[in-house]
Structure formats: C-alpha cells, structure tokens
N, C-alpha and C positions, 0 to 999 in steps of 0.2 A: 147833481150831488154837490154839497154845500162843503166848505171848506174844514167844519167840523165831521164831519162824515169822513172824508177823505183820509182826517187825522186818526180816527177813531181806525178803521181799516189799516192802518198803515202802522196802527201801535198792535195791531192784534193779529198781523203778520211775522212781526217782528217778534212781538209774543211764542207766538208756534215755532217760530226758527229759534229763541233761546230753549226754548221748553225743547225741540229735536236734539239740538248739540249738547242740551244734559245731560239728556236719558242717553247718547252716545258717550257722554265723557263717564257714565255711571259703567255700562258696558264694558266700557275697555278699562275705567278702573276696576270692575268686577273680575274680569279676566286677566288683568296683573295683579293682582293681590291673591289670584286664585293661579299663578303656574310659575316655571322654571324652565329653563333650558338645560336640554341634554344634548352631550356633543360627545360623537361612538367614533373610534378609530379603529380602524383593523389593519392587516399585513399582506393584502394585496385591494391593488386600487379595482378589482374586477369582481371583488367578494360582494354578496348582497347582503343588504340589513334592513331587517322589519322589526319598527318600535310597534308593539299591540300593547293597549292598555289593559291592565286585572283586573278582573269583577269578582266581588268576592260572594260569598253565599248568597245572599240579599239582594242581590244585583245591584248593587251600588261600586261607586271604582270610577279611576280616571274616565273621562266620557271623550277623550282624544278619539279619533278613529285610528287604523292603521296607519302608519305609515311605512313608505318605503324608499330605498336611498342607494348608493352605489358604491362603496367604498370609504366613504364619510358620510355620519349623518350629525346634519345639526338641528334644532329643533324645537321651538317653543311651543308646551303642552301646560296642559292644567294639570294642578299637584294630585298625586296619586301614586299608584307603586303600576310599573309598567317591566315586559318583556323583553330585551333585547334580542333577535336572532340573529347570526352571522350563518351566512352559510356558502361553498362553494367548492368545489372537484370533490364533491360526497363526503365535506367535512364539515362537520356543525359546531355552533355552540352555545347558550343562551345565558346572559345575566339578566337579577333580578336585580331594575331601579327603581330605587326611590325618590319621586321628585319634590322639593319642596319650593316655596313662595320666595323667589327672588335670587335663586341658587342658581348654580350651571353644574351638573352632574355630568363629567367626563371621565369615559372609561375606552379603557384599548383592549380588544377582544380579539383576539388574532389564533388561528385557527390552525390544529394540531391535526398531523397523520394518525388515524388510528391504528392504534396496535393490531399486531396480526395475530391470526388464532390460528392455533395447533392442531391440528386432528389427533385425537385422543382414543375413539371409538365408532366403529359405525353403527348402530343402535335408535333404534325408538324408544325413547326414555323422557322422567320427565323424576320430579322429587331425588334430586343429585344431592352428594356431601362429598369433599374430599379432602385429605390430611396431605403429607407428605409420605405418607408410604400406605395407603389406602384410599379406593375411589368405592364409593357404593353410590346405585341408582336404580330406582325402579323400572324394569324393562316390562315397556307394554306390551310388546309382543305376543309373550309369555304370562305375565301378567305374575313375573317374581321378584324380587331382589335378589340383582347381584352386585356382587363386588370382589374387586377387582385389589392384588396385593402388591408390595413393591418388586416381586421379580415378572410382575404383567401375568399371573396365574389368575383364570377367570376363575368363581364359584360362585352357587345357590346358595343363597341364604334362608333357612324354612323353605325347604322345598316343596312340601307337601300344603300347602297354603299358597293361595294366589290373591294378591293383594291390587287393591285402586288406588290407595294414595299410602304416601310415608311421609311424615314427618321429622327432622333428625335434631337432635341438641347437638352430637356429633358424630363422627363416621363409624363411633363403637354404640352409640345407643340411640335410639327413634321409638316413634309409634307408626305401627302400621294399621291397615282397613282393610279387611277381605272384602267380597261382592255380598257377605252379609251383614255388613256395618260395624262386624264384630272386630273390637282392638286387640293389637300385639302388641307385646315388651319387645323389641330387637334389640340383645345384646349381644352385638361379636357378632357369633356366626349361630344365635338361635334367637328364633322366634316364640316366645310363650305368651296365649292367651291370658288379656286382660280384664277383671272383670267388672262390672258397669251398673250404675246406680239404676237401671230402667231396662227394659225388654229390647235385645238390638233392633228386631226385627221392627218394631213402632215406627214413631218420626222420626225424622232422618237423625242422624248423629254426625255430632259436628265436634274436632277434637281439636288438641295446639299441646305441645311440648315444651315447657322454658328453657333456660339454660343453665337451670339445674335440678332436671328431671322432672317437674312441677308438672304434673297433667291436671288441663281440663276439659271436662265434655258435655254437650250439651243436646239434649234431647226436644224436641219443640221448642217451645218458649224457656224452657230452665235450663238454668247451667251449674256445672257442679263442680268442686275439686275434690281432688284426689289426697285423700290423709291416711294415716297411716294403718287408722283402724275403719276406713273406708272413705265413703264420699259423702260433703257435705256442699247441701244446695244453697248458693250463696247469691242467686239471682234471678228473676223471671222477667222476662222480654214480654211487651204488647205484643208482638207476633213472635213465628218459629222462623228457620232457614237463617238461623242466625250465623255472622263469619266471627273467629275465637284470634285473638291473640297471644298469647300465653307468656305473662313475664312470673319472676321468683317469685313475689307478693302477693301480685294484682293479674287481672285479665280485663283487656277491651275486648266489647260486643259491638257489636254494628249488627243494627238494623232498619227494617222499615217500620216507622211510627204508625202504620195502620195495612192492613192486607193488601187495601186497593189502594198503597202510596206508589207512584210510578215517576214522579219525578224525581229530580235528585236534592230537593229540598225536603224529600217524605224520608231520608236516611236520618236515624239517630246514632250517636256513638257514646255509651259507655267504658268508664272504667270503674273495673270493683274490686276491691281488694280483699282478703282471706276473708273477715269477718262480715265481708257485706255490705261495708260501706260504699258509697257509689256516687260517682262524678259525671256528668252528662254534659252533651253540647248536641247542637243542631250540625248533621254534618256537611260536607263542602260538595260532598258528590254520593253517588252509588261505591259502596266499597265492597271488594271483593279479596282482598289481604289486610292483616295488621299482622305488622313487624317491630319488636321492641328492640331498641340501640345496644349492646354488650352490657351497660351499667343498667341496664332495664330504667331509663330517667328519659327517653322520646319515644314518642310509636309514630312511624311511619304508614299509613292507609294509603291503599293504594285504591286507585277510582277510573271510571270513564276516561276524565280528563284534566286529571290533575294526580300529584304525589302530594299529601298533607303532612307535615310536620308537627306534633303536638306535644307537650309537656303532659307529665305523668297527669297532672288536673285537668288538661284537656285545654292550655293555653296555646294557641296556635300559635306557631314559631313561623312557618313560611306556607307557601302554596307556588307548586312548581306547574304553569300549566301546562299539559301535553297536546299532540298532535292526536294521538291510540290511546286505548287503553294501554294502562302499567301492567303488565302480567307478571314481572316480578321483581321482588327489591332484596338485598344482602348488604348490609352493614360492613365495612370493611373498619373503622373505628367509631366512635362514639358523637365522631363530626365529619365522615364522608360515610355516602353510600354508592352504591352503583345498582341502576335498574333498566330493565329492558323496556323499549317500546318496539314494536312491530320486532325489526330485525336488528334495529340498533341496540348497542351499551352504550348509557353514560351514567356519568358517576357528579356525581352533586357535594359541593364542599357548601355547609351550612355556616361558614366565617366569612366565604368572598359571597356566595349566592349566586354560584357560580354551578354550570353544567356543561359537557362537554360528550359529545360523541369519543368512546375510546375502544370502540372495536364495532366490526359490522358481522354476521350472518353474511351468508350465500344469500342472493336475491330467489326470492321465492321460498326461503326457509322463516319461518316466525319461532322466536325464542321459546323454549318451553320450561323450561328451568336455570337458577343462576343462583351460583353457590360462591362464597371469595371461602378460598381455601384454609383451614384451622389456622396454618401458621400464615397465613397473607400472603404467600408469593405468587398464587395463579388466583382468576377467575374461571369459575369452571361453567359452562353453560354448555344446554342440550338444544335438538332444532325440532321443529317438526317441520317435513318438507310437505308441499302441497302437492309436491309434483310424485312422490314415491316414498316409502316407507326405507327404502335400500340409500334413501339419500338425505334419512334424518341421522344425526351424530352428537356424540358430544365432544367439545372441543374446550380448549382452556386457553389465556389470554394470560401470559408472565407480567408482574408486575414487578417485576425485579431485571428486566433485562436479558431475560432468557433468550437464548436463542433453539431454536427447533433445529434437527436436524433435514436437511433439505429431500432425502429419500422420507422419512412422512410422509411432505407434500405429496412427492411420484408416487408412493404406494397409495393413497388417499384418490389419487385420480382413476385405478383400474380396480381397487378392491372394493366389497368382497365379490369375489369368483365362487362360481360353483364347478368342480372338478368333476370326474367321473365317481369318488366314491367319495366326498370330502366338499365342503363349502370352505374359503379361506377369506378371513378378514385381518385388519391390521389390531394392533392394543400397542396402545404406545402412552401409555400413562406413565413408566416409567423405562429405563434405560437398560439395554440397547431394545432398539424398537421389536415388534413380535408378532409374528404371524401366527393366528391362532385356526388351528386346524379342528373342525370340527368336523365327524365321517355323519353320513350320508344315510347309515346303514346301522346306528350303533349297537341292534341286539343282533349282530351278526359276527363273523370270526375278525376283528380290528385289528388291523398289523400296523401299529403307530411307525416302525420305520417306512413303510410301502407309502406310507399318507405322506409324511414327512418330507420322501422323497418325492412325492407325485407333485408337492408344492413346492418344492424347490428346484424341481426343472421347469414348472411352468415360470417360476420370475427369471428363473437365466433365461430361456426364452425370448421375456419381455427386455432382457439387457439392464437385469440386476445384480448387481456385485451383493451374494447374500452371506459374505464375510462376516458382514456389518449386524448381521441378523441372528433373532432367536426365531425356535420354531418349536409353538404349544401344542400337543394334543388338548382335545378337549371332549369329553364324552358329557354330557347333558345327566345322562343317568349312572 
C-alpha cells in the first residue's frame, strides 16, 4: 500500500470519527434542548418517591421511564408534565409537574396523617347526602331510602317503592329509580312518580339531577330535558348506555364512538346545552361519572385510570392519573375536590395540582359512595365490605377539626347485636350517640321499655357507662 492509499484511509477514518462525535453532539444536544431537572424533597429521609411520566390520550407524553428514589429525588428528564408520588407508613401524596427546557422544578411534598373517620351507621348503602341536621342514603339491604334526622330518629322515605339508585341536588330533593327504571321526585319525606318522554320499561334509562332541580334522561341513544311543559330531546348519541351529567344549562354525555369501541380511545364526551347546541372531544379514558363543579363552569369524569378536569367547552384543565378506578368524586369548592380510589380519600387542589390521601376505609372495605356535607364540615362516605354485609357503614371525616367521641369507636367494635327479641345497632350521626333498637318480631305485642331495657343491660354487661346514651325504638312498619 502506496503512500497515497494510506493517506486516503487515514482521512476517511478520521472522516467516520468526526461524522460519530456529531451525530453524538446532536444527541445530547437533542436531549438538552429537550428536558429539565426536577428535584422532590419530602419530611422523612425513609419516604419513597416515584417520578412516572403522563401520556396523554394519543399516547404521546414525556418518554422518561419511571423513576424511583429515597427520600430525595433529583433528576434530569425530557420536558413533559410528569407524576410525583411520595409515599410511606400508609401515607400518600402526588404532585402534578411540569417540566420545561433548561428549568429545575423543585417541589417539597411532605406527607400528612390521614384524618380519622367516624362511625356514623352500620349499613349497606351506597347514593349518600348529608346536611347538618339530616343524613339520607340508599340502603340496599332493603332496597329503600332512609334517613336519618338531627335527634338520630331513623325513617322510610316512600316506603312502598323500592329503589336502585338516587340521585340528590340536596338532602331535601333527588331522583330516584325503582327495579322498573321508573323515576321519583323525592322531596322531604315523599316520593312521587316522574313522568318520562319514552316507555320505562325500553332501553335502559339513564338520568342526572343539577343543582337546581334541572333533570335529564336519557333513553338509548337520546337524551332529553325536563321543561316545564314536558321534555325536549336535545341530543342523539352514535350508540346507547350513555353516562349523564347534569348541570343548570347544559349536560355532558359520554360515550362509546361505535358499539364494538373497547378501548379507551373509542369514549366520546359531549356537552349540550338546553337548545342543542354541542361541544365534543375525544375522551381521556372509559367514563363511568360526570360531575359538574357548584358554579356548573368544570366537569370532572371520572375513568379507569384517571380523574379529567374540563372546562364547560371541553378544554382540558388537568388529568390526575390513578392507580383504580375513580368510583367517586364530590366537589367541596369550585377548586378542590375529593374522590375515592380503592379504599382511599384524596382531595385534589386544582391551583397547587396537588393530591393527598386524607382519610382511609378499613382494609378490605372499597368506598361506595362520597358526599362533602351541604354546609362543608364532614365528608360523608359509605363502604362496601367484601368480607360481610354487617361490616359495610357509613362513616364521615370532620373537616373542621371535629372530634368523635371515643364510645363510637367501642360501640362500633361490638355492634350490631342480635338480642333475643331485638337487633341493636349504633346512629351516631348526631349527638349524643344512639342505640337504635329494632324488635325482631315487630307484628307482635312490642314493649319498647322491655327492648330498651334488654339493650341496656347487655352494654352494662359489656362495661358501658350508658349515661352518655340515647336508646331508639325502631319498628320498620
């Protein structure tokens, strides 16, 4: 090999080595001009933090993978909006970041005892409302509405009618559903049949209550509202098994874009307002609730695996992703909400983008309902237990510092009992707490003092001071 050969070789090594260290310096300038660092503190150095990146509908979203860290995480990612989790002695909490091109997002996440919840009722229930001197909820049981008043006196509400689901605007008025799809007006303490643009007994009927009486319902593909001189159809869906939202104005629809849509890219979400006009997006997930904010100006959808925040036009505000599905959400003001996942509450501030575990279920109970109280001081939520029906309840969570009293708790651990003519449970919805005596036998001769006393020597018995105590009769009929 000639001495120009050698040169020639030796420029076109050289060649392929500047041409590598380009396409390297392109690389890594692609990847700084494309991320940020984030640096997470929290308040104990044992706490655990996992940064997940967000994919939004499309699947597009930071392409980081997980990560995970100890106490502190620092961390250069590509720009995107990502997850923070903190989590540690069964206390959670997640911020949403946003990272941008040349930034350092630092945030301190430090991790709160959940509040403790109250035993309120021991009950299978589920579609809960409560005020400060009124609780109502649907007991499956039975399959009635009761509620419950401020001296803890239980009563049927439409007795004669046995309902699947309720809907409430507030503890004095709802819609109800019998097992024939047929609607109720519930005001106060009666139920009267409502009457409906379509044959109940057809496809399915799907209904939503605003918060200010505003009903709409929807039969297959159509949905209707309620005027004064009847109902007008103000919208027809590609398919039926539609979920309703119901605000003053307007109602969101959710559905599937086509019968056989099964992913969660096949959901549409509308909004229509009185006249018909109609706003559409492709939505984020499968939804199975819309909830609008008190000013009826955001709706909340709740999905598989996410909570979505939208503006009345359907401009998404956030997306909160979950672990479970959402099974329920309640507005506490017009910028936090609180919803359940599996067994937890957390309550989401839409200004920090901030979420936090603020109360827990019993392990083995899954949330079935979640109410924040008319005037804001309690969360009220129901359980269902997997383990027994005797150890679903509903319980409330003070938002004001409440404290329980500590007999509750102890009566909460042994009730309800079944007595020899008498079952006793606890109602402690309001004060002093109440043992509500139910007989056993009640088209028979009932001596409410004989019952009364039958359950008051079984708790001195158990080594109760029942000083402290009220004691309900309760006859069913």
């Amino acid at each position: 090999m000639n001495i120009k050969e050698k040169l020639t070789i030796k420029k076109l090594i050289i060649g392929v080595i500047i041409f590598i260290v380009f396409i390297v310096f392109l690389q890594w300038l692609l990847i700084f001009l494309h991320s940020g660092t984030v640096e997470i503190y929290t308040n104990n150095s044992k706490n655990s933090i996992e940064l997940t990146p967000v994919v939004d509908k499309v699947g597009s979203g930071a392409s980081t993978s997980i990560i995970h860290a100890t106490g502190k995480l620092t961390a250069k990612v590509s720009t995107g909006q990502y997850q923070a989790t903190v989590s540690g002695n069964n206390k959670f909490a997640t911020q949403l970041i946003n990272v941008s091109f040349g930034k350092t997002s630092k945030y301190t996440i430090n991790l709160n005892s959940p509040l403790s919840s109250e035993p309120v009722i021991s009950v299978n229930s589920q579609n809960i409302a409560a005020s400060s001197s009124r609780l109502v909820y649907l007991n499956l049981s039975a399959n009635n509405i009761n509620a419950i008043d401020s001296t803890n006196n239980l009563s049927v509400i439409s007795p004669s009618h046995f309902f699947e689901t309720v809907k409430w605007e507030t503890v004095d008025y709802g819609v109800g559903q019998d097992n024939n799809q047929q609607l109720y007006q519930i005001n106060n303490d009666t139920g009267n049949i409502t009457s409906l643009p379509f044959h109940a007994k057809g496809p399915e009927v799907n209904y939503d209550v605003a918060n200010n009486k505003q009903l709409y319902v929807s039969s297959g593909p159509d949905v209707y509202v309620k005027q004064n001189n009847g109902y007008k159809k103000i919208f027809t869906a590609p398919t039926a098994n539609l979920t309703l939202g119901a605000s003053t104005d307007k109602v969101a629809v959710a559905y599937k874009t086509s019968s056989n849509a099964t992913n969660q890219n096949g959901t549409e979400l509308s909004v229509i307002n009185i006249s018909g006009k109609a706003v559409k997006t492709q939505a984020e997930d499968s939804i199975s609730h819309l909830i609008w904010s008190p000013n009826n100006q955001l709706l909340a959808s709740l999905g598989e695996s996410s909570v979505v925040v939208y503006t009345q036009s359907l401009g998404s505000i956030v997306t909160i992703p979950t672990n479970y599905p959402v099974g329920n959400l309640s507005w506490v003001n017009n910028n936090t909400f609180v919803y359940s996942e599996n067994n937890n509450i957390w309550s989401f501030n839409l200004t920090t983008k901030r979420a936090d575990v603020i109360a827990n279920a019993s392990v083995g109970n899954t949330i079935s309902s979640l109410y924040v109280s008319d005037n804001k001081d309690y969360i009220y939520y129901s359980t269902d237990s997997i383990i027994s029906n005797s150890d679903s309840g509903i319980y409330r969570v003070g938002l004001d510092n409440q404290q329980a009293q500590t007999i509750a708790y102890q009566l909460q651990d042994i009730l309800p009992q079944t007595l020899s003519d008498s079952t006793i449970s606890l109602v402690n919805f309001a004060q002093p707490p109440t043992i509500l005596v139910t007989p056993l036998f009640p088209q028979g001769n009932v001596n409410p003092a004989t019952l009364s006393q039958e359950a008051q020597s079984m708790l001195q018995q158990d080594g109760f001071n029942i000083n402290g105590l009220k004691f309900n009769i309760y006859n069913s009929n």
